[in-house]
C-alpha positions as CSV (number, residue, x, y, z in Angstrom):
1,X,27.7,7.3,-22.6
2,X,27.1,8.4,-26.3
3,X,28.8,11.5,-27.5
4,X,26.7,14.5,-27.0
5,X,24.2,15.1,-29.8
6,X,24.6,18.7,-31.2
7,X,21.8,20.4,-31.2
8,X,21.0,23.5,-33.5
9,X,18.2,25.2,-31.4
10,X,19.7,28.2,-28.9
11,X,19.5,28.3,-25.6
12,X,17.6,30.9,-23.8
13,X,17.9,31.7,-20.2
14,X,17.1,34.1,-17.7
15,X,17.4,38.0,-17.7
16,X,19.4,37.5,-14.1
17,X,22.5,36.6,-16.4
18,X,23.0,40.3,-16.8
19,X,22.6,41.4,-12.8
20,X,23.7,45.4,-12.9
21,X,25.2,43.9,-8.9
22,X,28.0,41.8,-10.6
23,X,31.3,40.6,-9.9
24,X,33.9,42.3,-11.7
25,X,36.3,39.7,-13.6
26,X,39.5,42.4,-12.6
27,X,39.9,44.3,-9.6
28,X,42.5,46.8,-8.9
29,X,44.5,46.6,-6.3
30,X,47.7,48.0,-4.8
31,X,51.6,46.8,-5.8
32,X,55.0,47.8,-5.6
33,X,57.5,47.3,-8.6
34,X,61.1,47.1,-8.5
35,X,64.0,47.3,-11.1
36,X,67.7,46.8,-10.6
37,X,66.5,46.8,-6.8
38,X,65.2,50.3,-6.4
39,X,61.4,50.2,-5.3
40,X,59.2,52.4,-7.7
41,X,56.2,54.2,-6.0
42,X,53.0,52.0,-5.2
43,X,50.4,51.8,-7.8
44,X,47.4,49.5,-9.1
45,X,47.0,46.9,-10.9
46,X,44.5,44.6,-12.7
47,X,44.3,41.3,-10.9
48,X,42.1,38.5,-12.1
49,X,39.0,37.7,-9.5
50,X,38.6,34.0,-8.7
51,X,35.4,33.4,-7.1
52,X,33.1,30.2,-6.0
53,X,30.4,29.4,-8.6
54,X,28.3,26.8,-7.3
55,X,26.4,24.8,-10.3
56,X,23.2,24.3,-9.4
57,X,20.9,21.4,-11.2
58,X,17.5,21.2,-10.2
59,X,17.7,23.0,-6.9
60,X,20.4,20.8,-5.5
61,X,24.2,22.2,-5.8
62,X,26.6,19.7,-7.8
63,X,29.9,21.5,-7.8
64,X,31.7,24.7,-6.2
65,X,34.2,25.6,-8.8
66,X,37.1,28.4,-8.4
67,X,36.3,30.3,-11.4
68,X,36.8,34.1,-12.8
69,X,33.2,35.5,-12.8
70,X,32.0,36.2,-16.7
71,X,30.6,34.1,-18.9
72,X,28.9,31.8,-16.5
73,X,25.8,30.9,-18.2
74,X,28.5,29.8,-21.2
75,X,30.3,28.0,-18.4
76,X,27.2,26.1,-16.8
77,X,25.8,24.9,-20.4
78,X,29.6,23.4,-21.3
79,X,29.9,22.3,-17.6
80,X,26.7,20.4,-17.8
81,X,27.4,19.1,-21.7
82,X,31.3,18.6,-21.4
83,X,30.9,16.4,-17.9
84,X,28.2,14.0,-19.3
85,X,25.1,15.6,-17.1
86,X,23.3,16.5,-20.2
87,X,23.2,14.8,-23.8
88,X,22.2,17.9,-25.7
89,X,22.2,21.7,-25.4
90,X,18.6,21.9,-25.1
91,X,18.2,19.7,-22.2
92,X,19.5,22.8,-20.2
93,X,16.5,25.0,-19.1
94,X,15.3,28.0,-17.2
95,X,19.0,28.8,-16.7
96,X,20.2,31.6,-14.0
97,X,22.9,33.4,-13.3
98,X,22.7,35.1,-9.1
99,X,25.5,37.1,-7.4
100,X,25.8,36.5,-3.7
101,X,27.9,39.4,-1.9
102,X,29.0,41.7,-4.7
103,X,31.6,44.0,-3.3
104,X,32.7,41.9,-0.1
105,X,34.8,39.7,0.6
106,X,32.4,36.5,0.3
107,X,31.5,37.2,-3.2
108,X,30.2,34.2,-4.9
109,X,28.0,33.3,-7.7
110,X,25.6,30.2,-8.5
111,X,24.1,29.2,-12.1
112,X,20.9,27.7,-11.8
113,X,19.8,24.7,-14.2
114,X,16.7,22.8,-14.9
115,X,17.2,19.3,-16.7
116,X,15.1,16.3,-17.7
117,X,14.0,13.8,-14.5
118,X,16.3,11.1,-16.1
119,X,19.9,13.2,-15.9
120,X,19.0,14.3,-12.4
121,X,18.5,10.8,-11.1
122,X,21.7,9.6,-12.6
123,X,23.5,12.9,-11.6
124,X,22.1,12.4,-7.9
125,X,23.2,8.4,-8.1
126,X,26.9,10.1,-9.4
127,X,27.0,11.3,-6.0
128,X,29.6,13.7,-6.9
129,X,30.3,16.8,-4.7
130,X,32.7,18.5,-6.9
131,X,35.0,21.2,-4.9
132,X,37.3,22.2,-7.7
133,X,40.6,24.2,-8.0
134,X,41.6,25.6,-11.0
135,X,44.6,23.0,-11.8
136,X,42.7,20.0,-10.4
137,X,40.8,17.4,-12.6
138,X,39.9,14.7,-10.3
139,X,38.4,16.9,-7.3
140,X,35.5,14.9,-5.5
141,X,35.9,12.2,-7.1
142,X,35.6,9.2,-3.8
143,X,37.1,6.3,-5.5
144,X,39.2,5.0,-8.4
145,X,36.7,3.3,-10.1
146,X,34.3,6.6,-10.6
147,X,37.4,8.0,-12.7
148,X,36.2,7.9,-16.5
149,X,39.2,7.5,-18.7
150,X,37.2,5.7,-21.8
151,X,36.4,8.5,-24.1
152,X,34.0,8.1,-27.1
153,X,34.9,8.0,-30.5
154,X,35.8,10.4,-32.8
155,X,35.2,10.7,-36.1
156,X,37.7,12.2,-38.7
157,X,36.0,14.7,-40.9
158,X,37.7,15.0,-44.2
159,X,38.3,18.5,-43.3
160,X,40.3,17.6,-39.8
161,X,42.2,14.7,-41.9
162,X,43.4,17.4,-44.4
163,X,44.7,19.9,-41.4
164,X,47.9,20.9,-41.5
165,X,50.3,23.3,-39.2
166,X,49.6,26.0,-40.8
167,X,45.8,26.1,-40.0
168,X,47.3,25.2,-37.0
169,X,49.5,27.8,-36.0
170,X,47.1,30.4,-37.9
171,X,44.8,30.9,-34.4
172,X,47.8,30.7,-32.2
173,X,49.2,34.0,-33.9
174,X,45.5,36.2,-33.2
175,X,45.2,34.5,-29.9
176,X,47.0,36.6,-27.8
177,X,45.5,40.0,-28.9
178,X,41.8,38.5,-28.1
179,X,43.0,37.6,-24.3
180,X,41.5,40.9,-23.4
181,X,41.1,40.1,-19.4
182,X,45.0,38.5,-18.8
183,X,46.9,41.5,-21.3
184,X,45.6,43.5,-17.9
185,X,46.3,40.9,-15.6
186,X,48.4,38.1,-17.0
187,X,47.4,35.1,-15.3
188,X,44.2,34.1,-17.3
189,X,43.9,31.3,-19.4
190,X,42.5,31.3,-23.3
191,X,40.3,28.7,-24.9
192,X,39.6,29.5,-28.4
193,X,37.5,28.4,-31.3
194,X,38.9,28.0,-34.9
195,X,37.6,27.2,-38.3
196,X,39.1,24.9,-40.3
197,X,41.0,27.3,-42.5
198,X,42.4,28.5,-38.4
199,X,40.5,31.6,-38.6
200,X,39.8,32.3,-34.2
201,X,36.7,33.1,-33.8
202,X,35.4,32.6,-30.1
203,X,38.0,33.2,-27.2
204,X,37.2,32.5,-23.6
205,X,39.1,33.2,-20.5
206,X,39.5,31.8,-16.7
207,X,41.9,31.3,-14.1
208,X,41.3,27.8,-14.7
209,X,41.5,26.2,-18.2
210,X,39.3,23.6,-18.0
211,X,36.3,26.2,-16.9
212,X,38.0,28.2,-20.0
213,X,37.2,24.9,-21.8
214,X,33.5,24.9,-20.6
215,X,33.1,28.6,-21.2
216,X,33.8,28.3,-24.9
217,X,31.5,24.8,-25.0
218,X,29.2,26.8,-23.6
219,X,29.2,29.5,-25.9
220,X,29.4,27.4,-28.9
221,X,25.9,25.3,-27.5
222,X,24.2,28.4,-26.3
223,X,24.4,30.0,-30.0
224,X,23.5,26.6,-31.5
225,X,27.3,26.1,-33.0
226,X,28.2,22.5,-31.6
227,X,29.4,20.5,-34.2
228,X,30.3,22.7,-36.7
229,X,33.3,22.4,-38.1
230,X,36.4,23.6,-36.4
231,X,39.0,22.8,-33.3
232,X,40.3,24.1,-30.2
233,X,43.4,25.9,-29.3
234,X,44.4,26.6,-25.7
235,X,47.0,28.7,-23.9
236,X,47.6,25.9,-21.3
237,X,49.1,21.9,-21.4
238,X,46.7,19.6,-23.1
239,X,45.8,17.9,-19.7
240,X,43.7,14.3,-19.8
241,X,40.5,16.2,-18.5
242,X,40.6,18.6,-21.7
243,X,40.8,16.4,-23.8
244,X,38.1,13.9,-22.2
245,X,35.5,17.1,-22.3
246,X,36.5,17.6,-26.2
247,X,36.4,14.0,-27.0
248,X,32.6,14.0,-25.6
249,X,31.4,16.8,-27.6
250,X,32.8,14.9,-30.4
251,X,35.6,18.0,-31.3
252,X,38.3,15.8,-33.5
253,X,41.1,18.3,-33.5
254,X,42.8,20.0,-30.2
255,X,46.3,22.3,-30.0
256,X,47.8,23.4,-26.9
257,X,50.6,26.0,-26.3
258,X,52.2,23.8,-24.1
259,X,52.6,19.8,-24.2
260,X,50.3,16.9,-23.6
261,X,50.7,14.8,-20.2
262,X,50.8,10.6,-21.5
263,X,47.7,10.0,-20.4
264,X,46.1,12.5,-22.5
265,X,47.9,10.9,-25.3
266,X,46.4,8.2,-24.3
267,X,43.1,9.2,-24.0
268,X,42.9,11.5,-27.5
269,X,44.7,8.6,-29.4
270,X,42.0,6.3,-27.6
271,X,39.4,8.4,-29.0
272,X,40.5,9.2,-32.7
273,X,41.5,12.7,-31.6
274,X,44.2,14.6,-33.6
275,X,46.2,16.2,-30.9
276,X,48.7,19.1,-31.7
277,X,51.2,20.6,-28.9
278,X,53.7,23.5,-28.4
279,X,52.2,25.5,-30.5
280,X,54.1,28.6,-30.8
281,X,54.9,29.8,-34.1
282,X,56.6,28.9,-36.5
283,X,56.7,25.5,-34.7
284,X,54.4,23.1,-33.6
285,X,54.5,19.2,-32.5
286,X,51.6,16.9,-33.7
287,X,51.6,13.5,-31.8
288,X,51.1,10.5,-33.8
């Protein structure tokens, strides 16, 4: 398939994004610390929610993901754009956002989205019934052959040829103050958004860093932003699945707090992608 075509237009979707019956993306609950072995009295803490969101495409349910419930219609849009079910932003419609069981212990959510007749007949012949986990990449996937490990290619912007570390490194040093949900809970990860210069401007959060990934997609499509210039920085490994969703939305720059696995070497240099890890200033690795 083509790289996605950026579209300018925004998004709208349904007022149900904003149900007052929500799922709260922290919940307190009671520990117990201990230092030099003397127990301290219990108290609570914030711990990150992880909750089923079933992605719903034209009434039929495509994938149950473990995710941390905010910014789901963000996370449906880059879902649906990032995994090749859509071509452009405005091919997702009517979108909603439902709670199921706020408060209980089967909370869940669902995202509702309408696309064209031709995606949903290729989606349906995909027969994929996604179950994911939020350090899986590969979940549902019933043969080797359905694995897609050819990314498209990526042009160089004069802009992403002249990067250097510095612009690099520049978003890695904001990124931890904008990780609002894991300074309370510390078990979140970040996908952010820089310009060329590295100013941060978007950061996302999950439990799992490739619905981090989608979130900020998302967010970028749903305000009309997708293929402005700028990169993305994350607070996990660059992981093959990362950089396959970046490499489709046509992103030509990606850094990572952590290090690449070889076969998203492989894939990025496949693709034309400039791939930056261990990004942790004042040092950082670019793979060549």
């Amino acid at each position: 398939m083509a790289g996605i075509v950026p579209s300018m237009s925004v998004i709208e979707f349904a007022p149900a994004c904003a149900l007052p019956e929500s799922i709260a993306p922290l919940q307190r609950l009671p520990a117990q610390s201990w230092q030099g072995g003397v127990p301290a009295p219990t108290h609570a803490v914030d711990v990150a929610a992880e909750v089923p969101v079933a992605l719903v495409f034209n009434g039929i349910s495509h994938a149950v993901m473990m995710a941390t419930p905010q910014d789901l219609a963000e996370f449906a849009v880059g879902f649906a754009l990032s995994e090749g079910i859509v071509e452009a932003p405005g091919e997702c419609r009517d979108l909603e956002v439902l709670t199921h069981g706020a408060g209980t212990a089967d909370a869940s959510c669902s995202v509702h989205i309408e696309i064209p007749p031709r995606h949903f007949m290729r989606l349906k012949e995909r027969r994929r019934a996604l179950v994911g986990r939020t350090g899986c990449g590969v979940c549902g996937i019933d043969s080797l052959q359905a694995l897609d490990l050819h990314p498209e290619p990526v042009p160089t912007p004069d802009w992403a040829a002249r990067l250097d570390a510095a612009a690099v490194l520049r978003p890695f040093e904001a990124l931890a103050s904008r990780q609002t949900l894991n300074a309370r809970a510390g078990s979140l990860h970040a996908a952010g958004w820089a310009t060329p210069q590295g100013e941060l401007t978007e950061v996302l959060e999950d439990v799992g860093r490739h619905n981090a990934l989608d979130k900020l997609l998302g967010r970028l499509a749903l305000a009309g932003r997708l293929g402005e210039p700028g990169f993305v920085v994350m607070t996990s490994r660059t992981s093959y699945e990362l950089v396959r969703k970046c490499a489709r939305l046509q992103v030509p720059a990606f850094a990572t707090i952590s290090a690449p696995t070889t076969l998203a070497l492989q894939l990025a240099r496949e693709a034309g992608m400039q791939l930056w890890g261990l990004c942790r200033p004042p040092t950082v690795l670019r793979y060549v």
